[in-house]
C-alpha positions in Angstrom: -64.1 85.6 14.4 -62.6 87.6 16.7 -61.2 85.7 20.2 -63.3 85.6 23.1 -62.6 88.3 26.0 -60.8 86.4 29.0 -62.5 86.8 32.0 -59.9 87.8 35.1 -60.8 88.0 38.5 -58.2 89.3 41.0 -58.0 88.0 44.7 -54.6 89.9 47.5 -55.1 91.7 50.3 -53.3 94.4 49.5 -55.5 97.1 47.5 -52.2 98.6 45.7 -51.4 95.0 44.1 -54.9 94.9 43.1 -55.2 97.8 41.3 -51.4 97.4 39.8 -52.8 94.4 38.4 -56.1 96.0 37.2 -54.2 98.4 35.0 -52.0 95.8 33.2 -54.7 93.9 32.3 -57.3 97.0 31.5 -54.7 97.8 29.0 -55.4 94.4 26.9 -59.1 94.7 25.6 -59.2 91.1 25.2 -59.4 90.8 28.6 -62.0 91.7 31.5 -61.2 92.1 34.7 -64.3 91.2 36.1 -63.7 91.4 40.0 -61.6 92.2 43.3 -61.0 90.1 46.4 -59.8 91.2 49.3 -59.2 87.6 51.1 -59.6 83.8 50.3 -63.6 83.7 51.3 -64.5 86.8 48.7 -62.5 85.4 45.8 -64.5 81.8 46.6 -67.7 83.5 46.1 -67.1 85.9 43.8 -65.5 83.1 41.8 -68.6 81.4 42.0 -70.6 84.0 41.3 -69.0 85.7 38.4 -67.2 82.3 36.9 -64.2 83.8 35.5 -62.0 82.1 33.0 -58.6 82.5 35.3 -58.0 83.7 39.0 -55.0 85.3 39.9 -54.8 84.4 43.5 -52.6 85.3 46.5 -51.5 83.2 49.1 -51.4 85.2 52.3 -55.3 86.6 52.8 -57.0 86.6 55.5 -60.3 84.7 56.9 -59.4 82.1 53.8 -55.5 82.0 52.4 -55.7 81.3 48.5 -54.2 77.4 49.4 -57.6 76.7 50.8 -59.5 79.1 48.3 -57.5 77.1 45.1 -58.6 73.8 47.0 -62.3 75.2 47.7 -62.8 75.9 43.9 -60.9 73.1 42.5 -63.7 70.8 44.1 -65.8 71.6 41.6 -63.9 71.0 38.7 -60.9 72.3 36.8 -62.7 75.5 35.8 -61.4 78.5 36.2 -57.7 78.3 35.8 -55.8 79.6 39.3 -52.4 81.3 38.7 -50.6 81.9 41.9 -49.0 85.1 42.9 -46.5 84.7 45.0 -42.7 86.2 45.9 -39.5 83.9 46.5 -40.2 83.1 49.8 -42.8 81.3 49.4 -42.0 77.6 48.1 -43.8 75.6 50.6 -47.0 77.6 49.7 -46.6 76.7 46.0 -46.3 73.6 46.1 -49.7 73.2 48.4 -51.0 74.8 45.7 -50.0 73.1 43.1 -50.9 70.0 44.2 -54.1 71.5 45.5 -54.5 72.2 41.6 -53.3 75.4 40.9 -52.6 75.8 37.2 -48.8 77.8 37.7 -47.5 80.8 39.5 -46.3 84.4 39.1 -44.2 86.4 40.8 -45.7 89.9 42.0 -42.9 92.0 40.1 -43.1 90.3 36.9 -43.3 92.2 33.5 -46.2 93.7 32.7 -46.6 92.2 29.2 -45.3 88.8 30.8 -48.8 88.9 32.9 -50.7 89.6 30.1 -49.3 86.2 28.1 -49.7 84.5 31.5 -53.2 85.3 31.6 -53.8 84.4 27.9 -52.1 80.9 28.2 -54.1 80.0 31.4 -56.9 80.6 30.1 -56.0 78.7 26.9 -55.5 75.8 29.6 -51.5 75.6 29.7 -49.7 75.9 33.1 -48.3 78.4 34.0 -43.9 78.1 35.1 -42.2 81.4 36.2 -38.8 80.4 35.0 -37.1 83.0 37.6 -38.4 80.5 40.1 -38.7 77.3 39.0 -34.9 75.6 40.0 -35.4 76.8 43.6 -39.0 75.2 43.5 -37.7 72.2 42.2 -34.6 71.6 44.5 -37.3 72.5 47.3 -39.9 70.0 46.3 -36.6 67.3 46.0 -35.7 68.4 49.4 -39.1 67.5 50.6 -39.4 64.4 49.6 -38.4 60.9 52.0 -36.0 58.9 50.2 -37.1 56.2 48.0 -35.7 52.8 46.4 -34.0 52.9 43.9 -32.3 56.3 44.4 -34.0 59.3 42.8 -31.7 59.1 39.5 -32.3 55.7 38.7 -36.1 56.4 39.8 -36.6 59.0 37.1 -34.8 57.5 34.4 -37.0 54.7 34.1 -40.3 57.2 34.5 -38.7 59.1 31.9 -37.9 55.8 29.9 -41.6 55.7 28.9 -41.5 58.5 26.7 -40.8 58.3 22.9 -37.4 60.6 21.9 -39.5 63.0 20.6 -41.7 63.3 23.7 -38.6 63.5 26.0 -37.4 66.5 24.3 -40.6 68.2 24.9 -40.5 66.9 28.5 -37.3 68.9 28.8 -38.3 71.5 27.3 -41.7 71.6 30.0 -39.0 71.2 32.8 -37.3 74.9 31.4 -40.9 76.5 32.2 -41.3 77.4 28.6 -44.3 78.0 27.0 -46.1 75.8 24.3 -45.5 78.5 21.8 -41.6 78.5 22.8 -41.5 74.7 22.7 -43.2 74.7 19.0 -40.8 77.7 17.9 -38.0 75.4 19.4 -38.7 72.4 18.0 -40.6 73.5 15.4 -44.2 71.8 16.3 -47.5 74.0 15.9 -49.0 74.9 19.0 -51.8 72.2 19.0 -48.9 69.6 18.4 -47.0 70.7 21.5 -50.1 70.5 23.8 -51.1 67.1 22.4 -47.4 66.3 23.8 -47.8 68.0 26.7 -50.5 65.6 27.4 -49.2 62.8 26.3 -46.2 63.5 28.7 -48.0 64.1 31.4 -50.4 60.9 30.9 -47.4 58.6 30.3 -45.3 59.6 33.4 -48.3 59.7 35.3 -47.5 63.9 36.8 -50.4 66.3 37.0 -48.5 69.0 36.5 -45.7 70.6 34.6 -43.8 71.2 38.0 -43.8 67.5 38.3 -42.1 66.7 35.1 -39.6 69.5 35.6 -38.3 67.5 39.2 -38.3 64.6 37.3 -36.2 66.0 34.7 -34.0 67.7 37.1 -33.9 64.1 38.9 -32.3 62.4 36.2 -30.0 64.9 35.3 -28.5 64.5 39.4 -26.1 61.6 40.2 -27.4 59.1 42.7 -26.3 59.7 46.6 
C-alpha cells in the first residue's frame, strides 16, 4: 500500500516565500499542498478548516504572528504538526514557539530536498532540529534562564543520570538535531526503535521537546561557574 499523501498548508506574509515553497513541495507527489496564508488569523482558520497533516508557519504576520497562531491551534490538540520558518535572528521567537508547542523549525534558505524530508518526518510525528541553528538556540535558551542550585552542570548530570547508557547515547545524538533515521543508521537501531527511545528520553528527563534535551546535553558537557 502505497503511503498516504501529506497534507501541507503554508502560512508568511510574503507571497514570493509562499510560492517558493509551493514549488518544492508540488515537486513531491506525496505531498499536497493544500492552502496559503497570508497572516496568523488565515492560517488558524484555514487550518481548521482544511486540517492539514503539517503547517509550515512564519513568525512575523500580521493581524496574528504564527507564536499566537502555533498556540491557537495547539489548544486543540497536537494535531497538525507546526514547523517554524524562521532566519537567524529570530531565537526569542523560537523558543515561544517551541514551548507554545511547535514541532521544530526551518530556516527560509534551506535545501530544497531538506524541506521535503522536513515535511515527511513531521508529519511522521518527529521534531523537527535545523542543525545550522541549533548551538546558537541552545546557548540562547541557557542565557535565558535565572540561575539555579546546584549549578547548571551538576543540574543536568543528575537529569541525564536517569537514562540507561543506551538511551544517553541517543539523547546525544537528539541534542545534534539528527534525525531518527540518522540516529538508527548511527547506532544501528530501526526507525521504530529510535522513536521508542526518543520517547522514552523525553518521558524519563521529563522535556517536551528535543530542544530541551539538546540544552541539557549541552549543560552537562559545560563546567560549572
Amino acid at each position: 500500500m502505497a503511503d498516504p499523501t501529506v497534507r501541507v498548508l503554508i502560512a508568511d506574509d510574503d507571497p514570493l516565500v509562499r510560492v517558493g515553497l509551493s514549488l518544492v513541495l508540488g515537486a513531491d507527489p506525496a505531498i499536497q499542498v493544500v492552502g496559503e496564508a497570508g497572516d496568523g488569523a488565515q492560517a488558524v482558520a484555514m487550518a481548521r478548516e482544511l486540517k492539514p497533516d503539517v503547517v509550515l508557519m512564519d513568525v512575523r504576520m500580521p493581524r496574528m504572528d504564527g507564536l499566537a497562531a502555533t498556540e491557537e491551534l495547539r489548544r486543540a490538540g497536537p494535531a497538525p504538526a507546526i514547523i517554524v520558518l524562521t532566519t537567524f535572528d529570530t531565537d526569542a521567537n523560537l523558543l515561544g514557539a517551541l514551548r507554545l508547542g511547535a514541532n521544530g523549525f526551518l530556516l527560509k534558505d534551506i535545501a530544497p530536498i531538506e524541506i521535503l524530508s522536513a515535511v515527511r518526518r513531521a508529519a511522521a510525528g518527529e521534531s523537527i532540529l535545523a542543525p545550522a541553528v541549533l548551538p546558537r538556540l541552545i546557548e540562547f535558551a541557557i542565557g535565558r534562564d535565572e540561575p539555579a542550585e546546584p549549578a547548571p552542570r551538576t543540574r543536568a548530570l543528575a537529569v541525564l543520570g536517569r537514562l540507561s547508557e543506551r538511551e544517553r547515547q541517543v539523547a546525544d545524538a537528539v541534542a545534534t538535531g539528527a534525525s531518527n533515521a540518522r540516529i538508527g543508521a548511527d547506532l544501528h537501531m530501526s526507525v521504530p526503535t529510535v522513536k521508542a527511545y526518543v520517547s522514552r528520553v523525553l518521558d524519563k528527563l521529563e522535556c517536551a521537546n528535543r530542544v530541551q534535551v539538546a540544552v541539557l546535553v549541552h549543560e552537562a558537557g559545560h563546567r560549572d561557574t
